[in-house]
MARVOVEX-847775 format. One record per residue (C-alpha): residue number from 1; y, z, x negated; residue in one letter. Coordinates in steps of 0.1 Angstrom, whole numbers, plus 5000, padded with zeros to 4 digits. Each point is the difference from the previous one (the first is absolute). Layout:
<rs>
r pos:NUM c2:Y c3:Z c1:X code:a;
...
</rs>
This chain:
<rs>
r pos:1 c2:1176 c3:4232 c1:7847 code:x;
r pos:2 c2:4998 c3:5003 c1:5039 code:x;
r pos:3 c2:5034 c3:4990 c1:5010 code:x;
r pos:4 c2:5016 c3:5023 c1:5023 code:x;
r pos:5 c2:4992 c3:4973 c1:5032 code:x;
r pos:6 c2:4971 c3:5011 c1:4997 code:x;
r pos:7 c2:5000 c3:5034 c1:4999 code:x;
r pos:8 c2:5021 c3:5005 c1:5027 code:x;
r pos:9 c2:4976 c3:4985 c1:5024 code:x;
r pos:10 c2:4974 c3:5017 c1:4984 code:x;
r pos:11 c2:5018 c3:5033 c1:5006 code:x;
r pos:12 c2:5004 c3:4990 c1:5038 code:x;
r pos:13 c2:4973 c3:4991 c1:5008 code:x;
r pos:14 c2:4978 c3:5024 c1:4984 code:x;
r pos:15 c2:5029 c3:5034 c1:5001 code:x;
r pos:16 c2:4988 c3:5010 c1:5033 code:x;
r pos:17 c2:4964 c3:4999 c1:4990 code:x;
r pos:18 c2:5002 c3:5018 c1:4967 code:x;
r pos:19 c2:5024 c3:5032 c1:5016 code:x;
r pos:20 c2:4972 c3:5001 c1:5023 code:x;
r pos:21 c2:4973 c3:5002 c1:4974 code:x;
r pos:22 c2:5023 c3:5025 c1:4981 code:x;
r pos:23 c2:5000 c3:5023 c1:5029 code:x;
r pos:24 c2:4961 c3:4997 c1:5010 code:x;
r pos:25 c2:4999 c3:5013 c1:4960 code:x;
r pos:26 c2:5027 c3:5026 c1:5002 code:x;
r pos:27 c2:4982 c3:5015 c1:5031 code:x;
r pos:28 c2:4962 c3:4995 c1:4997 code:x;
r pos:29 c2:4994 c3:4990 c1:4959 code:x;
r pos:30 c2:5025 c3:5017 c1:4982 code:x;
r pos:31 c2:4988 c3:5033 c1:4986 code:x;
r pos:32 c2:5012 c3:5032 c1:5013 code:x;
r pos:33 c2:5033 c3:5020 c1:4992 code:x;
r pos:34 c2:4995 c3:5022 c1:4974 code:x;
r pos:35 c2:4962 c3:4990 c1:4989 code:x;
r pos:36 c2:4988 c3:5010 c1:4966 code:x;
r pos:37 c2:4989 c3:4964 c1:4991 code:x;
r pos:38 c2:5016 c3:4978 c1:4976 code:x;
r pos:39 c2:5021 c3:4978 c1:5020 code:x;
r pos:40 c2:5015 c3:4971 c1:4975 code:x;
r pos:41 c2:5019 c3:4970 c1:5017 code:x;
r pos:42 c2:5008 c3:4968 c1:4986 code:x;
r pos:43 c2:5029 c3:4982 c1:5018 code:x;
r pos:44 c2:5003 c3:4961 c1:4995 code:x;
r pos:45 c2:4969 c3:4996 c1:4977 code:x;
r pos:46 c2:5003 c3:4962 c1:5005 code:x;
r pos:47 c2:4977 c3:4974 c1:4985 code:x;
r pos:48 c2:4991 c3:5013 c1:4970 code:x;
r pos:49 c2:5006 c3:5042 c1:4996 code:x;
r pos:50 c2:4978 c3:5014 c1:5021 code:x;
r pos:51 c2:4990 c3:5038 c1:4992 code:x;
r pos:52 c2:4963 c3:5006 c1:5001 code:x;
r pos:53 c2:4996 c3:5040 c1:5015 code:x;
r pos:54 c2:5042 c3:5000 c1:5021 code:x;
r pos:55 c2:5003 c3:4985 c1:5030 code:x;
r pos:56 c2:5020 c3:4970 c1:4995 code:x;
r pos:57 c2:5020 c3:4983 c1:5031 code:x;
r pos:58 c2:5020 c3:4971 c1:5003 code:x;
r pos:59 c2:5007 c3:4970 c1:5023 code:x;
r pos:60 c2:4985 c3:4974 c1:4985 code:x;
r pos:61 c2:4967 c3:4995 c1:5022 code:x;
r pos:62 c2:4990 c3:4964 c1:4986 code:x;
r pos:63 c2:4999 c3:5004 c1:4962 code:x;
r pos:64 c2:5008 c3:5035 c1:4985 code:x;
r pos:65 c2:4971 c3:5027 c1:5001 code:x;
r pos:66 c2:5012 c3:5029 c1:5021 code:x;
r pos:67 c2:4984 c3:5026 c1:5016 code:x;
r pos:68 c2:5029 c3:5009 c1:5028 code:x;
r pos:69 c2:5017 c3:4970 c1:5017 code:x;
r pos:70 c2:5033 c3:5008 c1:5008 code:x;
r pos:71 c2:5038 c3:4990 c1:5000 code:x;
r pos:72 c2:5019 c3:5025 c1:4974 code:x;
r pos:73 c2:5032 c3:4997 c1:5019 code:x;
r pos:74 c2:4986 c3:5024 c1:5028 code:x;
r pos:75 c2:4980 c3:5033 c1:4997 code:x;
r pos:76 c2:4981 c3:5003 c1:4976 code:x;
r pos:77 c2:4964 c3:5004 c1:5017 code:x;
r pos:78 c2:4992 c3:5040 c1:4984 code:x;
r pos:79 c2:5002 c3:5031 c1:5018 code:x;
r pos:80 c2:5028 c3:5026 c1:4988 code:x;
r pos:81 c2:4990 c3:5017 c1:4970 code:x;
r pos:82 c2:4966 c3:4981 c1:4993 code:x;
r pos:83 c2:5012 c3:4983 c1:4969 code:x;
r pos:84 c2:4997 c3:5011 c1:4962 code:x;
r pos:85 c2:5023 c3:4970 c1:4983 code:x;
r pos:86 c2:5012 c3:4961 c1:5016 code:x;
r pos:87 c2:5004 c3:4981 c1:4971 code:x;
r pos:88 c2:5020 c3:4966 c1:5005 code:x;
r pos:89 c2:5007 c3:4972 c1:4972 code:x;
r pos:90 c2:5029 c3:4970 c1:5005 code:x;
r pos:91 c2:4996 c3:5007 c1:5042 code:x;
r pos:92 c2:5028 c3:5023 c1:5011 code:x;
r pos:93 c2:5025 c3:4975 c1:4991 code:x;
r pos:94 c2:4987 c3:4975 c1:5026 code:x;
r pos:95 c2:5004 c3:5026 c1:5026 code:x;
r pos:96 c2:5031 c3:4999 c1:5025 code:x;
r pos:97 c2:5004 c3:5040 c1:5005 code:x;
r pos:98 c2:4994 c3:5018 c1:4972 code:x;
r pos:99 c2:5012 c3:5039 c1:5009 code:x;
r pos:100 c2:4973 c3:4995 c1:5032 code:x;
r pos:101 c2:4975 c3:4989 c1:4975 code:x;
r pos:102 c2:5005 c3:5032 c1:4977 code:x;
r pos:103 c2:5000 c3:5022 c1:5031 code:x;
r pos:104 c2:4967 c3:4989 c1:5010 code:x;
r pos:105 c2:4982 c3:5007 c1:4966 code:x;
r pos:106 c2:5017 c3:5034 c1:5004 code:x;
r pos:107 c2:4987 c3:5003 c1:5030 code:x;
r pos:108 c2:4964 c3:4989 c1:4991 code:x;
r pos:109 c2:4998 c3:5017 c1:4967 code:x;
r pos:110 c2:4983 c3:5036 c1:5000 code:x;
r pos:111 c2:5023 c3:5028 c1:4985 code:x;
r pos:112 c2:5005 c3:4993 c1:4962 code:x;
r pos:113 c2:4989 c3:4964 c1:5003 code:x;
r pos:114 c2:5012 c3:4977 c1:4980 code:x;
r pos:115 c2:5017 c3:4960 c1:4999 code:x;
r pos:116 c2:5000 c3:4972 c1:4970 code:x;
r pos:117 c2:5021 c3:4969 c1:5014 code:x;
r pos:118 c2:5014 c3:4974 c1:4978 code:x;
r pos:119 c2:5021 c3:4967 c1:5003 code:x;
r pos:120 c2:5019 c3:4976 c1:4979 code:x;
r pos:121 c2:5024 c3:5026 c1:4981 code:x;
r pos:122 c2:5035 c3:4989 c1:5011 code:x;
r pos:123 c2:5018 c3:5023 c1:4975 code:x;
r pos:124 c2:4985 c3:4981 c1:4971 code:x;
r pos:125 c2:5010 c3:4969 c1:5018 code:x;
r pos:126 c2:5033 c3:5010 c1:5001 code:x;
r pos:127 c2:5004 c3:5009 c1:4962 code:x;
r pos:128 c2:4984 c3:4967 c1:4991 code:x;
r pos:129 c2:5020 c3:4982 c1:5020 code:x;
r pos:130 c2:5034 c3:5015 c1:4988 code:x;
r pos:131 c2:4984 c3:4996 c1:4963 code:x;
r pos:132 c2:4995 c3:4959 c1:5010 code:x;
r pos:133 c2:4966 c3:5006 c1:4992 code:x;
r pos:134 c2:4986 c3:4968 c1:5022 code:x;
r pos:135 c2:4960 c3:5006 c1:4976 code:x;
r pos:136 c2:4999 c3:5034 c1:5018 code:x;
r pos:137 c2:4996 c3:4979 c1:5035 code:x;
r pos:138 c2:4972 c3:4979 c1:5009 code:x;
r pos:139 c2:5002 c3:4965 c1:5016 code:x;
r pos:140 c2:4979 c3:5010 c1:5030 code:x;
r pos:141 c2:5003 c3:4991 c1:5033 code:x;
r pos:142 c2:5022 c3:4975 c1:4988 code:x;
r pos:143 c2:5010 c3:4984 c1:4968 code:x;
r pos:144 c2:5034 c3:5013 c1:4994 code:x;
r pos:145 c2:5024 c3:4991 c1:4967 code:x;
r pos:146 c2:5026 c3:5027 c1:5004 code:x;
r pos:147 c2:5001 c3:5032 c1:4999 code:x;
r pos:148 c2:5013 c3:5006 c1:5034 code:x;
r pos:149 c2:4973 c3:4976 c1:5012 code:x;
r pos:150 c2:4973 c3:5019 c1:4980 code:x;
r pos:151 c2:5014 c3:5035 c1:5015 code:x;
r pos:152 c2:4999 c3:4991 c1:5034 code:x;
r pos:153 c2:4967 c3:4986 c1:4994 code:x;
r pos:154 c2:4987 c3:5038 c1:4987 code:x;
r pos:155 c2:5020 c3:5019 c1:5025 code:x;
r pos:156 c2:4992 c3:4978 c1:5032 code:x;
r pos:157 c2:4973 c3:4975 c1:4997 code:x;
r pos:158 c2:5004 c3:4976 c1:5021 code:x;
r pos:159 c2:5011 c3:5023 c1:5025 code:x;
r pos:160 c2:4968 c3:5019 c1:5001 code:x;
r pos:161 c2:5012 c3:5030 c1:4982 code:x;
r pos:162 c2:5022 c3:5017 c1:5026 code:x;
r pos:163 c2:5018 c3:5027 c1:4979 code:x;
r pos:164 c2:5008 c3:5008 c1:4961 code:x;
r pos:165 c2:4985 c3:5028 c1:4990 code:x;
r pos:166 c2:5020 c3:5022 c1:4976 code:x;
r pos:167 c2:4988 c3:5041 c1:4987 code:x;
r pos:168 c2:5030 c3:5011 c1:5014 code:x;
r pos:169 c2:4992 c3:4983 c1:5038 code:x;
r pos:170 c2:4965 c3:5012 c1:4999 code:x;
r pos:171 c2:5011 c3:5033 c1:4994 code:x;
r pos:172 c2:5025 c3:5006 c1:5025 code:x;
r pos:173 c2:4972 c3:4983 c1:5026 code:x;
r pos:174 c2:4969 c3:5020 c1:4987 code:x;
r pos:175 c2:5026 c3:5031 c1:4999 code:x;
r pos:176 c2:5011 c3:4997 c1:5038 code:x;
r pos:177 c2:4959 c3:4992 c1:5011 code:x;
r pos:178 c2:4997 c3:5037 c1:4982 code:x;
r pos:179 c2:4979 c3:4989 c1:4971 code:x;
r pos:180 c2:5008 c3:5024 c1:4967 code:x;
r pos:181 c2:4994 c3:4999 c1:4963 code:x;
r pos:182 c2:5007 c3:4962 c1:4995 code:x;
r pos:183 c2:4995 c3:4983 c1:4966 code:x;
r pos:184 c2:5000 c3:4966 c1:4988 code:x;
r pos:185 c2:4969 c3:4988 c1:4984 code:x;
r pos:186 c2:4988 c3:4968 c1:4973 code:x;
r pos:187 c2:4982 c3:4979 c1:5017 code:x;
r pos:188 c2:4961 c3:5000 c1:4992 code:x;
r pos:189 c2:5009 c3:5026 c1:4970 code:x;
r pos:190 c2:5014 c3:5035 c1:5022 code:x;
r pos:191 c2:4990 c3:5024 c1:5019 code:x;
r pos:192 c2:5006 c3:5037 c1:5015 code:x;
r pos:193 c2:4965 c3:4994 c1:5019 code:x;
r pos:194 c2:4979 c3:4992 c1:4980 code:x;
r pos:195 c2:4965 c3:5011 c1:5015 code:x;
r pos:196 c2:5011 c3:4973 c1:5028 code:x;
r pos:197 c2:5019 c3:4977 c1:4984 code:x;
r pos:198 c2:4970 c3:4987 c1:4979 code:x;
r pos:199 c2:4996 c3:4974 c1:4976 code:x;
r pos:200 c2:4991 c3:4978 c1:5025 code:x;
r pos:201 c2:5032 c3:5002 c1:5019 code:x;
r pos:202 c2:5019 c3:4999 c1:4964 code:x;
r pos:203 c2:4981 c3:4970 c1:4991 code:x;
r pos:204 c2:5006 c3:4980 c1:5034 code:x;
r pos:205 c2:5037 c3:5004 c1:4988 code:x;
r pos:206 c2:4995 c3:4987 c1:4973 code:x;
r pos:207 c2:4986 c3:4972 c1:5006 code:x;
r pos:208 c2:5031 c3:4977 c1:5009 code:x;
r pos:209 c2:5020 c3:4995 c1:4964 code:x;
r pos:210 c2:5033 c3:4992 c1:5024 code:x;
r pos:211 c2:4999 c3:5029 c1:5024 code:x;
r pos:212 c2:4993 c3:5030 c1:4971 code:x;
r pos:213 c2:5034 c3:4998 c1:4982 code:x;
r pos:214 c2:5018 c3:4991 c1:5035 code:x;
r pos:215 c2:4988 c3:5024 c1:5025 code:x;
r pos:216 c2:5016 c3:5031 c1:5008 code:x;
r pos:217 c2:4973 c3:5029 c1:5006 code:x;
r pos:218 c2:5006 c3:5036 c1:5019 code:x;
r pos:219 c2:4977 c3:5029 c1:5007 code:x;
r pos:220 c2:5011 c3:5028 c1:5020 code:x;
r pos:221 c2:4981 c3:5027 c1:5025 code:x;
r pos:222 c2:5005 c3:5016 c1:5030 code:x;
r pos:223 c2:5004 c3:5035 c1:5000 code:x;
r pos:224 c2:4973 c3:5026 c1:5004 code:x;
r pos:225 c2:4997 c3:5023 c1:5025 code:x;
</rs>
């Protein structure tokens, strides 16, 4: 695990350089508003989940495969209304402004487009905690023996994770960005879309035994026009 050190002169070093490259792809790359291709984006794909056939963008220049380098925390390098569906997995709870997040895939998503973002699913924390559950948690980042310790392990990783995510958070946030039929979802199992949400994507999910049972999934859309 990168320790945070680290990251934080990554992120200043490199910040200035990756808004930039998100802009030059927001204004010359990025497809028009309102085109009638598929647009799919994959935020945070990381080291190991990138989406062959979506456009996948991240920050990680050195080792994860990307195909839009760019730092999450600022606009999202789209036109308005030139994307079909952003899909994110474990990344929005890393971020430090989460309504200005939501308001730019609201802004980037075509009319009737849609989201799936997911994160370590604080309400299930919460009941396994009260419950004294301490199995339900893992021992990673650090090897915790009580429950507390295990907790603030899940919720805040090493101070990496930045928020806890709960349904009833996400809803009020997605709600004020102006997103609209939201609906919690089984990781790697459900799905109101289907035709885009494919097995691959379901099987990606799958693939950590940890995350499945622990993460917290939402789909929701942005109205049509």
């Amino acid at each position: 695990m990168v320790t945070r050190k680290i990251k934080a002169t990554f992120y200043a070093m490199m910040s200035p350089l990756m808004k930039f490259n998100g802009w030059i792809h927001r204004q010359f790359r990025s497809p028009e508003s309102g085109n009638t291709k598929n647009i799919y984006v994959h935020l945070g794909p990381g080291q190991n989940n990138y989406f062959t056939g979506w456009i996948n963008v991240d920050a990680n220049l050195f080792t994860a495969k990307i195909d839009v380098w760019a730092d999450l925390r600022y606009k999202l390098p789209f036109k308005n209304n030139s994307v079909d569906i952003f899909y994110s997995h474990h990344v929005i709870e890393h971020l430090p402004d989460l309504p200005f997040h939501f308001r730019e895939m609201m802004r980037c998503l075509k009319p009737g487009g849609k989201i799936r973002i997911g994160g370590p699913n604080g309400d299930n924390a919460i009941k396994k905690f009260v419950e004294n559950d301490s199995a339900w948690f893992g021992d990673f980042p650090d090897n915790r023996k009580s429950i507390g310790g295990r907790f603030e392990n899940f919720v805040f990783c090493r101070q990496e994770h930045l928020t806890i995510l709960t349904y009833s958070y996400l809803e009020e946030l997605l709600s004020a960005a102006g997103f609209i039929q939201l609906n919690k979802c089984l990781p790697s199992k459900e799905t109101r879309f289907p035709s885009i949400i494919d097995e691959m994507v379901l099987s990606k999910e799958g693939e950590n035994d940890f995350q499945v049972p622990h993460t917290l999934l939402v789909e929701a859309e942005k109205a049509k026009i």
